[in-house]
PQR file of N, CA, C, O and H, with PARSE charges and radii, in Angstrom:
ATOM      1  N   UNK A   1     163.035  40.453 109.388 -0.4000 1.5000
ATOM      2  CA  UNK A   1     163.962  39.596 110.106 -0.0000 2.0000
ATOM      3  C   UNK A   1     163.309  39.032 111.361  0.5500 1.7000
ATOM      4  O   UNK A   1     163.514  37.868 111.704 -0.5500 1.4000
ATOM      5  N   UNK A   2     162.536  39.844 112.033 -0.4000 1.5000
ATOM      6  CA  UNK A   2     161.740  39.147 113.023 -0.0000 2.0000
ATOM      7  C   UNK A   2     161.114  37.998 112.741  0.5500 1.7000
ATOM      8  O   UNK A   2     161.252  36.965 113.397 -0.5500 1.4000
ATOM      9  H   UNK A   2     162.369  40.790 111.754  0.4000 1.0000
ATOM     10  N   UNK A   3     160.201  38.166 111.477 -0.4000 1.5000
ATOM     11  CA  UNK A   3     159.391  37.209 111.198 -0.0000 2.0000
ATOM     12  C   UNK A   3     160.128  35.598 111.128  0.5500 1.7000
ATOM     13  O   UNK A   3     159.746  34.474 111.452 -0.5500 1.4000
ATOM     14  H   UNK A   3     160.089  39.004 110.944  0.4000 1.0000
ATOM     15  N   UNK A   4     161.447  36.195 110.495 -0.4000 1.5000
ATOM     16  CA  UNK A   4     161.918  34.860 110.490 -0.0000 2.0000
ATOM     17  C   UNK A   4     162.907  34.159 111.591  0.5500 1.7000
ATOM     18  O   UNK A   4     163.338  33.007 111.627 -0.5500 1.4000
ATOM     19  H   UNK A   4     161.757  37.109 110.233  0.4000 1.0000
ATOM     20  N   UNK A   5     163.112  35.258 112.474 -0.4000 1.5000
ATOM     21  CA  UNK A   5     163.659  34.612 113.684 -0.0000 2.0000
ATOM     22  C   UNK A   5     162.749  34.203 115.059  0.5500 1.7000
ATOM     23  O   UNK A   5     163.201  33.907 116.166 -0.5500 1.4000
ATOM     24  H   UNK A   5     162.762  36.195 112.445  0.4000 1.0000
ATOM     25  N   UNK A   6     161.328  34.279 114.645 -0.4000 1.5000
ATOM     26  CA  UNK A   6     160.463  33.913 115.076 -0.0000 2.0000
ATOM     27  C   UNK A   6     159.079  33.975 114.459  0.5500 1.7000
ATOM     28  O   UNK A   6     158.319  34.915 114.691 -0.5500 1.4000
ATOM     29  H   UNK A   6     160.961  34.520 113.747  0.4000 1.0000
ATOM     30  N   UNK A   7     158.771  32.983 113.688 -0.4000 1.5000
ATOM     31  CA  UNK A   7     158.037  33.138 112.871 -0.0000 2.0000
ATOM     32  C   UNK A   7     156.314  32.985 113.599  0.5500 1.7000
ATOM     33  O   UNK A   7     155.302  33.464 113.089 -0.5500 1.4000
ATOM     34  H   UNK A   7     159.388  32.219 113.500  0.4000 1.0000
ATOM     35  N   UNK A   8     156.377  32.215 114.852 -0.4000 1.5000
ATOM     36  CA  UNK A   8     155.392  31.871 115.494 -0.0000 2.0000
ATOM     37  C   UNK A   8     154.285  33.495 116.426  0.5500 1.7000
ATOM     38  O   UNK A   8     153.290  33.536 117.150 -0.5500 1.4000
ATOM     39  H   UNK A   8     157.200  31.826 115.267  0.4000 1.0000
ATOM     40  N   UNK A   9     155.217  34.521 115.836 -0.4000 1.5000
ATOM     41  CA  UNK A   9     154.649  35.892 116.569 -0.0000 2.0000
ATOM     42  C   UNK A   9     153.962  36.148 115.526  0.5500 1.7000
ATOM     43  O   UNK A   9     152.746  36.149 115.715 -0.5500 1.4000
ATOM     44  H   UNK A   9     156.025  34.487 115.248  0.4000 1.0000
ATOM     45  N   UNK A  10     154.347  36.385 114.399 -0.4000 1.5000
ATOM     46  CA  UNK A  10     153.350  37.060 113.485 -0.0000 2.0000
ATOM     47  C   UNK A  10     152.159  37.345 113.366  0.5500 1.7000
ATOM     48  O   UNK A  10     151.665  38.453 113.155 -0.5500 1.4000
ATOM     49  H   UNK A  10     155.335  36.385 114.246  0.4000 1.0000
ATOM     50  N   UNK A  11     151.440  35.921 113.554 -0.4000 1.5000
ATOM     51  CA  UNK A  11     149.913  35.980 113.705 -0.0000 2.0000
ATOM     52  C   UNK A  11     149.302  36.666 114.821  0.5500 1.7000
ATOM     53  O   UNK A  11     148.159  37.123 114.845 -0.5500 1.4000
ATOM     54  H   UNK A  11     151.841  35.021 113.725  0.4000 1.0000
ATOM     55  N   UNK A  12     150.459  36.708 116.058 -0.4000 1.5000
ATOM     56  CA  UNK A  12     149.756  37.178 117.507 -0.0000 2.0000
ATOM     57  C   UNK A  12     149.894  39.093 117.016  0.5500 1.7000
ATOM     58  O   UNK A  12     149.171  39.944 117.534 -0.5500 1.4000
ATOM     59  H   UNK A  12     151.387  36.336 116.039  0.4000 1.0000
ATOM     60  N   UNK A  13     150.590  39.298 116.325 -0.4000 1.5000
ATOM     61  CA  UNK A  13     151.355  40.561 116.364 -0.0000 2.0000
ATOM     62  C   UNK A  13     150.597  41.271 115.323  0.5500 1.7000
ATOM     63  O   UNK A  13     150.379  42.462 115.546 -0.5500 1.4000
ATOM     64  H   UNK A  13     151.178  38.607 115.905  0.4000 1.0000
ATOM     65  N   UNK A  14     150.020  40.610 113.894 -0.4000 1.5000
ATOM     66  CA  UNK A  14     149.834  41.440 112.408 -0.0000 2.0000
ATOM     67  C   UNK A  14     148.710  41.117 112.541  0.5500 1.7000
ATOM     68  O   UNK A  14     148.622  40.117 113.254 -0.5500 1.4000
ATOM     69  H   UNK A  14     150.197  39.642 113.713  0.4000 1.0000
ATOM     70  N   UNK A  15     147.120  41.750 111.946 -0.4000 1.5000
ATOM     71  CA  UNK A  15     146.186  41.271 111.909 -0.0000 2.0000
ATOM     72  C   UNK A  15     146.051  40.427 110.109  0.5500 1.7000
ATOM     73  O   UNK A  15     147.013  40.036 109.447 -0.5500 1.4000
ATOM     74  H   UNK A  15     147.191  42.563 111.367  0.4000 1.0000
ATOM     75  N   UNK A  16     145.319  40.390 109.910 -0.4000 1.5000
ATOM     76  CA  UNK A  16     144.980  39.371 108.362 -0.0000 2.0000
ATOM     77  C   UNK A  16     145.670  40.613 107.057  0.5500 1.7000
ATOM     78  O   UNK A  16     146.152  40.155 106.021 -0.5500 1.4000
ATOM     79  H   UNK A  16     144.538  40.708 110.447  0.4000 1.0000
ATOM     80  N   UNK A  17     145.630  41.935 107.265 -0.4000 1.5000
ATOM     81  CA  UNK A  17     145.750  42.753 105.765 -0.0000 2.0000
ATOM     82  C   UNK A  17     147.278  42.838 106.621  0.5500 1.7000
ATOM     83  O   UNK A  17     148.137  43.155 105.798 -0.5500 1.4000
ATOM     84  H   UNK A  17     145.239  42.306 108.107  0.4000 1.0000
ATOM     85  N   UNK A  18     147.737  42.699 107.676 -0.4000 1.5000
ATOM     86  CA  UNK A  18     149.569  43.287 107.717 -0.0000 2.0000
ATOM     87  C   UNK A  18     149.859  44.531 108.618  0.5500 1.7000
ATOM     88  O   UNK A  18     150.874  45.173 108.890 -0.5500 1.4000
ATOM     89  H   UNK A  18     147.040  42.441 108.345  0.4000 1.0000
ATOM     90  N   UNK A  19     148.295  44.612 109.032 -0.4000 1.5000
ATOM     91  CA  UNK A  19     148.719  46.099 110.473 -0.0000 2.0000
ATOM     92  C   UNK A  19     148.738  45.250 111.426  0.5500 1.7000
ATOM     93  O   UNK A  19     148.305  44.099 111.482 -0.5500 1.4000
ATOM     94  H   UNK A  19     147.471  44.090 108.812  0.4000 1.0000
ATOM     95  N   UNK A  20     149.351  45.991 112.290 -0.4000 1.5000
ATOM     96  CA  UNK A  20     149.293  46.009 114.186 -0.0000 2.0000
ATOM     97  C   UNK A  20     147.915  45.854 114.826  0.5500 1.7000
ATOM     98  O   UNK A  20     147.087  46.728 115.082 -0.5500 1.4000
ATOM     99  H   UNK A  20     149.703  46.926 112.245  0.4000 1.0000
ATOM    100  N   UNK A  21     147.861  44.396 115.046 -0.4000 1.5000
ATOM    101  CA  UNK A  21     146.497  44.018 115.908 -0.0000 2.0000
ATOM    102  C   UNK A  21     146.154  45.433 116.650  0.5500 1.7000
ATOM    103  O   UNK A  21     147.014  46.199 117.085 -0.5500 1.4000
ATOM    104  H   UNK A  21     148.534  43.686 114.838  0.4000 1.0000
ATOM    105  N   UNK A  22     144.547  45.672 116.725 -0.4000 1.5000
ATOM    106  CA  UNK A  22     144.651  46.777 118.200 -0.0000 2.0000
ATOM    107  C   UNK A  22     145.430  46.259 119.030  0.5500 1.7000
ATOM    108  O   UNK A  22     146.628  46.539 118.979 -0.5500 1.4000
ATOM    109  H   UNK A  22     143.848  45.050 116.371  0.4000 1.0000
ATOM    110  N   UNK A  23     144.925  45.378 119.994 -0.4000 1.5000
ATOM    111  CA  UNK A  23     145.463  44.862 121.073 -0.0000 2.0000
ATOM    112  C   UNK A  23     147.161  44.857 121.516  0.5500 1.7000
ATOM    113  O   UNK A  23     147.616  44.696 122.648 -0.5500 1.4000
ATOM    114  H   UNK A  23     143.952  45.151 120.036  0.4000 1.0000
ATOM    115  N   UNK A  24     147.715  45.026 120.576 -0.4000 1.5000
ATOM    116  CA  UNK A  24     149.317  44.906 121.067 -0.0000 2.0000
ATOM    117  C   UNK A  24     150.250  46.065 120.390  0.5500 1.7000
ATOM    118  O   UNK A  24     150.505  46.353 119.220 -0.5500 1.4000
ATOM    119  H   UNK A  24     147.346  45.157 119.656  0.4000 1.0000
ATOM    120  N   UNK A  25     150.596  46.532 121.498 -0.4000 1.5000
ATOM    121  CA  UNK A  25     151.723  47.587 121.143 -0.0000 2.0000
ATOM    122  C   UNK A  25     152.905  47.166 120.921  0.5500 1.7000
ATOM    123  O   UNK A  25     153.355  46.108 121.360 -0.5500 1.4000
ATOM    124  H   UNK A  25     150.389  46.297 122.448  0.4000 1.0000
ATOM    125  N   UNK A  26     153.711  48.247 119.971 -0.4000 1.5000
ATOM    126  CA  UNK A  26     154.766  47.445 119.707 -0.0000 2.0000
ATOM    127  C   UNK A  26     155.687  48.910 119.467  0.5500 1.7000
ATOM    128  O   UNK A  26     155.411  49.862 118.737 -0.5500 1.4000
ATOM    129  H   UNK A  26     153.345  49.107 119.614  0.4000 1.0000
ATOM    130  N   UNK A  27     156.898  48.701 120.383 -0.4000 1.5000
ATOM    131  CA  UNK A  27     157.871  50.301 120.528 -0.0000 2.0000
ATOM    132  C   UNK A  27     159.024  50.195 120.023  0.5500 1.7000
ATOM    133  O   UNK A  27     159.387  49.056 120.318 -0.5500 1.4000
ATOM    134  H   UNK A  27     157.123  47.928 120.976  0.4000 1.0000
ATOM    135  N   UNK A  28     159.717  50.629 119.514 -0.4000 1.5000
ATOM    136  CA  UNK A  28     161.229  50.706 119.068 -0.0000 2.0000
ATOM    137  C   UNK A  28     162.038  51.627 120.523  0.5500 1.7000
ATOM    138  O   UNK A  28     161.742  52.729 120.983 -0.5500 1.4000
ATOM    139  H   UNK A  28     159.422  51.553 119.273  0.4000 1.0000
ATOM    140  N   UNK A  29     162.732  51.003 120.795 -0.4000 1.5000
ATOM    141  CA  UNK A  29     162.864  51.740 122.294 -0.0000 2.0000
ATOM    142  C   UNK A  29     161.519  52.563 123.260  0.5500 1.7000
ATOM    143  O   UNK A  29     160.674  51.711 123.531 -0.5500 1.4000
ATOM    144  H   UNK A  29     162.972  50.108 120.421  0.4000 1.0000
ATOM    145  N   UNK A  30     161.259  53.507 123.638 -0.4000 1.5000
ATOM    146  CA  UNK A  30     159.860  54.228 124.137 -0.0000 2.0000
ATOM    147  C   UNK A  30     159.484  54.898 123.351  0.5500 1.7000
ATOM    148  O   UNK A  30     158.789  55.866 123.659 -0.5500 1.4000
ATOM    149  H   UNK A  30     161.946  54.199 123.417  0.4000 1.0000
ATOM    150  N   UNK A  31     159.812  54.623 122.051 -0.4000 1.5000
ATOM    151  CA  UNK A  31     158.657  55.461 121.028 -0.0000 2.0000
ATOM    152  C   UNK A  31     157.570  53.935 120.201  0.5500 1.7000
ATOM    153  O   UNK A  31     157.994  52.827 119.870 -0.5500 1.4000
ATOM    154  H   UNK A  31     160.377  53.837 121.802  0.4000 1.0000
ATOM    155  N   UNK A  32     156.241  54.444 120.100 -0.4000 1.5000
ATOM    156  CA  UNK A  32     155.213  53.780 119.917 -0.0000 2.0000
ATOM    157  C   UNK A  32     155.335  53.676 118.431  0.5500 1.7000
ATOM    158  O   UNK A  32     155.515  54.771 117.897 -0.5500 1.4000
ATOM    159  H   UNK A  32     155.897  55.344 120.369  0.4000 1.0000
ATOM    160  N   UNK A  33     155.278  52.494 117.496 -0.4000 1.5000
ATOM    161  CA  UNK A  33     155.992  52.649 116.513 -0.0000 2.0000
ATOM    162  C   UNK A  33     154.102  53.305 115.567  0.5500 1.7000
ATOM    163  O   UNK A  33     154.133  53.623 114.378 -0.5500 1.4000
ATOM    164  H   UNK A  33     155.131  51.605 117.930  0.4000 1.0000
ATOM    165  N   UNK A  34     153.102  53.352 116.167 -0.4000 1.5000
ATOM    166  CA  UNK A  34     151.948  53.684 115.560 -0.0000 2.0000
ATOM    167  C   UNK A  34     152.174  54.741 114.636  0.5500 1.7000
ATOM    168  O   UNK A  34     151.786  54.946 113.486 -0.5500 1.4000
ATOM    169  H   UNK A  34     153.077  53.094 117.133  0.4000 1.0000
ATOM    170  N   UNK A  35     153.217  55.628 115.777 -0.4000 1.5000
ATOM    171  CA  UNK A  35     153.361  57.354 115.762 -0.0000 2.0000
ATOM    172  C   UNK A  35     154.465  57.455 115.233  0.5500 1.7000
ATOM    173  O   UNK A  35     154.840  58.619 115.371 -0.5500 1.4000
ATOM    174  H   UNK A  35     153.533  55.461 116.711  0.4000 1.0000
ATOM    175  N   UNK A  36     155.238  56.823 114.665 -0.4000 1.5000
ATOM    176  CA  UNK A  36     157.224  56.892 114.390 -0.0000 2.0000
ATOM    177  C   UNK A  36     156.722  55.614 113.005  0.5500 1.7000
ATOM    178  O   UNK A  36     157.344  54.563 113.154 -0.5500 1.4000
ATOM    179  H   UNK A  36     154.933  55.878 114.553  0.4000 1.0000
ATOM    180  N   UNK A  37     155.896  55.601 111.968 -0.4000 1.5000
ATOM    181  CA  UNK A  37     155.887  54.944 110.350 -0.0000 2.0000
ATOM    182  C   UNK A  37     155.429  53.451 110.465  0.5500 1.7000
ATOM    183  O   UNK A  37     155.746  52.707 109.536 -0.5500 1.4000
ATOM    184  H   UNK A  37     155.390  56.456 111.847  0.4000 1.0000
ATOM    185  N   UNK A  38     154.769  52.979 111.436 -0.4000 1.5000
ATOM    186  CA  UNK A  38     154.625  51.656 111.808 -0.0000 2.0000
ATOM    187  C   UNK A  38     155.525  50.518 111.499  0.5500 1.7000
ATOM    188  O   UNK A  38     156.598  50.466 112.101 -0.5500 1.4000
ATOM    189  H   UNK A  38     154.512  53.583 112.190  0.4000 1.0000
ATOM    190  N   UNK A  39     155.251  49.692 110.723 -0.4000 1.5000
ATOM    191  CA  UNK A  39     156.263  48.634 110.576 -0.0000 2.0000
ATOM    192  C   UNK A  39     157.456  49.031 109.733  0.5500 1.7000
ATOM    193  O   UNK A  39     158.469  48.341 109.843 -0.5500 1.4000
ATOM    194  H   UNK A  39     154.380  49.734 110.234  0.4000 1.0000
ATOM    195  N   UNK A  40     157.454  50.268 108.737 -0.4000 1.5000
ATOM    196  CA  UNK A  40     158.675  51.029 108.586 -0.0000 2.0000
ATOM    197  C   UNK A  40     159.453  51.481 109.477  0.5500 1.7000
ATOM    198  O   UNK A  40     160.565  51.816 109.069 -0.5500 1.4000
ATOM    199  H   UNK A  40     156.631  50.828 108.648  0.4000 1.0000
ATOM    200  N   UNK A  41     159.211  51.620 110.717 -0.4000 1.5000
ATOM    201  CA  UNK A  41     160.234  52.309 111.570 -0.0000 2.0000
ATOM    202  C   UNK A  41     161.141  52.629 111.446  0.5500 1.7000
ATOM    203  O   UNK A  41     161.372  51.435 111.257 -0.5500 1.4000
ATOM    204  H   UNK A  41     158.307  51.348 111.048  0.4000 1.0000
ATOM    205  N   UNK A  42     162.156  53.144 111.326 -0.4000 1.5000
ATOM    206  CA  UNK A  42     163.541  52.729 111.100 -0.0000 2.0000
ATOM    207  C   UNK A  42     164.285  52.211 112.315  0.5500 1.7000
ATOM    208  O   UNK A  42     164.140  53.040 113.213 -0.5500 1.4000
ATOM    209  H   UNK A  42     161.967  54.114 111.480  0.4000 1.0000
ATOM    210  N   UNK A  43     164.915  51.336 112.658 -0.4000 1.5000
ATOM    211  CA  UNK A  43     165.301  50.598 113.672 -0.0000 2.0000
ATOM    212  C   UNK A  43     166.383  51.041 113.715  0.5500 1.7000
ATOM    213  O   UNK A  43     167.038  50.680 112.737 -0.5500 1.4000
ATOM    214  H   UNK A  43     165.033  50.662 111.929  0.4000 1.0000
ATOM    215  N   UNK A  44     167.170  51.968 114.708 -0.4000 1.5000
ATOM    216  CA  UNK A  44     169.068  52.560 114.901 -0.0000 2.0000
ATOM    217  C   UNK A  44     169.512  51.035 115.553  0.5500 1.7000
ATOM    218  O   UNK A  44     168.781  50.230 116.131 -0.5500 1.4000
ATOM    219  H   UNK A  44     166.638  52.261 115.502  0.4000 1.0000
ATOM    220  N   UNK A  45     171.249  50.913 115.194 -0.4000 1.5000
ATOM    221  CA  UNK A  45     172.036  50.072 115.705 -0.0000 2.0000
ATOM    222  C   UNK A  45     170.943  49.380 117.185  0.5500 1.7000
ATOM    223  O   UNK A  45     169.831  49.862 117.399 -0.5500 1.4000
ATOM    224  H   UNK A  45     171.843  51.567 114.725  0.4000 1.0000
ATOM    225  N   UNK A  46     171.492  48.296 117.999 -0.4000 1.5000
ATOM    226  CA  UNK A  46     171.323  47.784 118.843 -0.0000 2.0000
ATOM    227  C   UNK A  46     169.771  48.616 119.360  0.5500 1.7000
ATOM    228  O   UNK A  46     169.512  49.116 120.454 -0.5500 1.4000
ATOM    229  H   UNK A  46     172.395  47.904 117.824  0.4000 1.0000
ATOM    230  N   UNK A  47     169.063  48.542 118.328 -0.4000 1.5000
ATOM    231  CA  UNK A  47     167.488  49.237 118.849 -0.0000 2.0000
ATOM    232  C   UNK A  47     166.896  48.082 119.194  0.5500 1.7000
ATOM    233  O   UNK A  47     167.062  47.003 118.626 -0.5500 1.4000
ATOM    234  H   UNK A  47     169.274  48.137 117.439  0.4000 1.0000
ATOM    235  N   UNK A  48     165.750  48.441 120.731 -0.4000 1.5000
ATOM    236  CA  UNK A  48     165.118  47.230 121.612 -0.0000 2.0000
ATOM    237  C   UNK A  48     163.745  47.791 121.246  0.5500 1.7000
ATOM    238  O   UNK A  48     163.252  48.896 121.471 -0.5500 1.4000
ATOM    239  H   UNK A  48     165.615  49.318 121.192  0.4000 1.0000
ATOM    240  N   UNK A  49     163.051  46.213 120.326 -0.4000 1.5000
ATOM    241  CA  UNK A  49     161.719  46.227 120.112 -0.0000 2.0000
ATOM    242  C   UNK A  49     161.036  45.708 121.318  0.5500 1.7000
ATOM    243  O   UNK A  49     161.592  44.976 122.137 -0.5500 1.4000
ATOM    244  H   UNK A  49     163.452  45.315 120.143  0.4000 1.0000
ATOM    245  N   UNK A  50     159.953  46.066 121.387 -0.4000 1.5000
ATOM    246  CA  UNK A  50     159.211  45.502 122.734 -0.0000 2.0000
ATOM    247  C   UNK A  50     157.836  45.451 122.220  0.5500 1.7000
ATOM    248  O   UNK A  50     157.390  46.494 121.741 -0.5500 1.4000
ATOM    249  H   UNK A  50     159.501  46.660 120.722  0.4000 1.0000
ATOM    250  N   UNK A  51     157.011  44.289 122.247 -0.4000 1.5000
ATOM    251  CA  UNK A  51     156.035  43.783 121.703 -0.0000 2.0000
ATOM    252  C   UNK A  51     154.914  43.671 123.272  0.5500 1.7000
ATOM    253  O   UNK A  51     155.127  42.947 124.244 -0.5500 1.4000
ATOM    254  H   UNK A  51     157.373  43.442 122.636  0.4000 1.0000
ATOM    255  N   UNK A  52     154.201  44.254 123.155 -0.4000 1.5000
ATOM    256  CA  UNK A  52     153.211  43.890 124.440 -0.0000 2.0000
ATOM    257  C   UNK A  52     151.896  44.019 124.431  0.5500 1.7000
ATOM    258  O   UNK A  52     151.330  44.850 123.721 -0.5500 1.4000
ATOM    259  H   UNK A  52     154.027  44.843 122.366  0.4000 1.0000
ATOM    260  N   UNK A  53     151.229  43.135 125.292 -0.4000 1.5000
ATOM    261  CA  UNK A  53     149.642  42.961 124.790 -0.0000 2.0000
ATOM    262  C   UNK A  53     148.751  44.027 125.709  0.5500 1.7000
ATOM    263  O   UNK A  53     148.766  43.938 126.936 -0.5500 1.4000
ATOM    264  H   UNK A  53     151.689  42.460 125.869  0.4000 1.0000
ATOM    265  N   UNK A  54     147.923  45.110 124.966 -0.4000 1.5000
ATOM    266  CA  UNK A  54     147.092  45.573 126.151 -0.0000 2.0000
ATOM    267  C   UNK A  54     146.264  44.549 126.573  0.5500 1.7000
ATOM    268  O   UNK A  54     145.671  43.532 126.214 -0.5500 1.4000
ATOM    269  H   UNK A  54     147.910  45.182 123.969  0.4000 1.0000
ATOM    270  N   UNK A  55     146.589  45.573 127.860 -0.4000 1.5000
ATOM    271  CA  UNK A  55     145.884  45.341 129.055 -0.0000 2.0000
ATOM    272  C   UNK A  55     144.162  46.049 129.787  0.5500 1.7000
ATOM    273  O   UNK A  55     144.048  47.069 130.466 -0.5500 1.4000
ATOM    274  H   UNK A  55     147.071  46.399 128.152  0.4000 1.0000
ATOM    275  N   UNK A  56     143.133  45.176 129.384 -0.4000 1.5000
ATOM    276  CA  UNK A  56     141.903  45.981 130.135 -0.0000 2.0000
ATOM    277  C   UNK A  56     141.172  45.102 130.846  0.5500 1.7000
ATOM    278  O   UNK A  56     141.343  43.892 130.997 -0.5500 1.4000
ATOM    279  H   UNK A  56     143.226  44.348 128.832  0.4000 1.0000
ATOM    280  N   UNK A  57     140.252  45.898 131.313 -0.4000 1.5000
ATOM    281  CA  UNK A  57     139.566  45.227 132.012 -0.0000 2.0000
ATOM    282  C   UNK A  57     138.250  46.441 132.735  0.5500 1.7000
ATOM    283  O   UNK A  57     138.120  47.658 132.607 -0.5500 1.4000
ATOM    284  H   UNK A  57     140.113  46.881 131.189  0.4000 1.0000
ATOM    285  N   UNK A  58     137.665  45.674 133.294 -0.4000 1.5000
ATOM    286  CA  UNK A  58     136.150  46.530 133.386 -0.0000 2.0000
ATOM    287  C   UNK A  58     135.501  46.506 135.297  0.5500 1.7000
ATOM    288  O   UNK A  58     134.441  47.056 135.596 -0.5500 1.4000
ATOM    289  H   UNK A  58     137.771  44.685 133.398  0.4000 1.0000
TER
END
C-alpha cells in the first residue's frame, strides 16, 4: 500500500532484488523493522512507519 500511495519512494527505499537499501532505516513505531521480519512486519492498527536515511560522515 505504500508503494502505491507513493510510488516515487520505492527506488529511494528497496535496493534492485527488494531489500532495504543499507543506507535507510525503516521502523514500525521504535522497533527496526531489520530485527521484527523486514518488509513482513506486521503493521498493528494506526502503526507509524518512519523511513530515514543514515547519517555519516568522517
Amino acid at each position: 500500500v505504500l508503494w502505491a500511495l507513493y510510488p516515487g519512494i520505492r527506488d529511494r527505499v528497496l535496493a534492485e532484488h527488494g531489500q532495504i537499501r543499507e543506507h535507510v532505516n525503516v521502523f514500525v513505531g521504535n522497533e527496526d523493522v531489520r530485527h521484527t521480519g523486514g518488509l513482513a512486519t506486521p503493521l498493528p492498527a494506526a502503526a507509524e512507519i518512519s523511513i530515514v536515511p543514515a547519517i555519516s560522515g568522517g
